[in-house]
C-alpha positions, 0 to 999 in steps of 0.5 A: 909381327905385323906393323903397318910399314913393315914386318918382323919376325925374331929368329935364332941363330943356327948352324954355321958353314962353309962351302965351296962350290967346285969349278964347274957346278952350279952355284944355285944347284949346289946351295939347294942340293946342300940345304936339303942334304942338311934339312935346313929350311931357313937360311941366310948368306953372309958372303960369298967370294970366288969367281963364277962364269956362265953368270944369269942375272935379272934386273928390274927395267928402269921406270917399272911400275909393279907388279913386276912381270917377266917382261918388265925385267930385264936378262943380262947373261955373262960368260965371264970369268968375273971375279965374283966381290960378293954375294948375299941373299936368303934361302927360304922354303917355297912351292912344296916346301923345297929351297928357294934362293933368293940371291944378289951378287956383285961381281967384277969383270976384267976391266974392274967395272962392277956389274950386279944383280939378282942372281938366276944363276952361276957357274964357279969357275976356280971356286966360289966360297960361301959362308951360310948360317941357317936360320932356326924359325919356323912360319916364313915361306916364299909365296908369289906377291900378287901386288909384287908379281914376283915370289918375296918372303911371307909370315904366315902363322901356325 
């Protein structure tokens, strides 16, 4: 449902899981490896604890205007360990309708200073527990925003 601030689409609660993601492994390999194996399109992340390494983030640069653009983002990269306090995002079918994860983590380093951001990618170190339930609903993809600059959530009807 298009409004004029804002769109909406219902959905229906799915199936439930837990994962975790073993020492070493990508965190953003596994939850594409596993969604596809699950024939899930259409999920969300409620939580995610653990802790990760070798930790990409990207953070949009302070006074950017849009569209976004890669040079007006900014990479910070992380070897870590941190203690990984939270994670949410959504997965959401993308170019030729594989898995996109769309992720934000907060994670903590050994001082206790919080860092967080837009999640490129991470590495479990001891484990990373997530907790995913899949979405059943069909008509949203991610598609790149030309006013946006970047790849957000479109409803497109069938």
């Amino acid at each position: 449902m298009e409004n004029k601030g804002y769109w909406s689409k219902e959905y229906e609660q799915g199936r439930r899981f837990l994962i975790k993601v073993m020492p070493g492994e990508s965190v953003i390999s596994c939850l594409r490896e596993f969604t596809g194996k699950e024939k899930i399109h259409h999920a969300v992340i409620l939580s995610a604890i653990g802790s990760v390494k070798n930790v990409r983030l990207n953070s949009i640069m302070s006074g950017t205007e849009l569209p976004i653009t890669p040079d007006r983002l900014i990479r910070h990269e992380i070897e870590g360990p941190l203690e990984l306090l939270s994670m949410s995002g959504n997965i959401v079918p993308g170019a030729a309708f594989n898995p996109d994860c769309h992720l934000h983590i907060t994670a903590s380093k050994s001082s206790g200073e919080a860092i967080g951001g837009h999640l490129a990618d991470a590495e479990a170190f001891a484990s990373c527990e997530i907790v995913l339930t899949e979405l059943v609903v069909s008509g949203i993809q991610r598609q790149l925003s030309k006013s946006g600059g970047t790849p957000m959530m479109f409803f497109v009807e069938h």
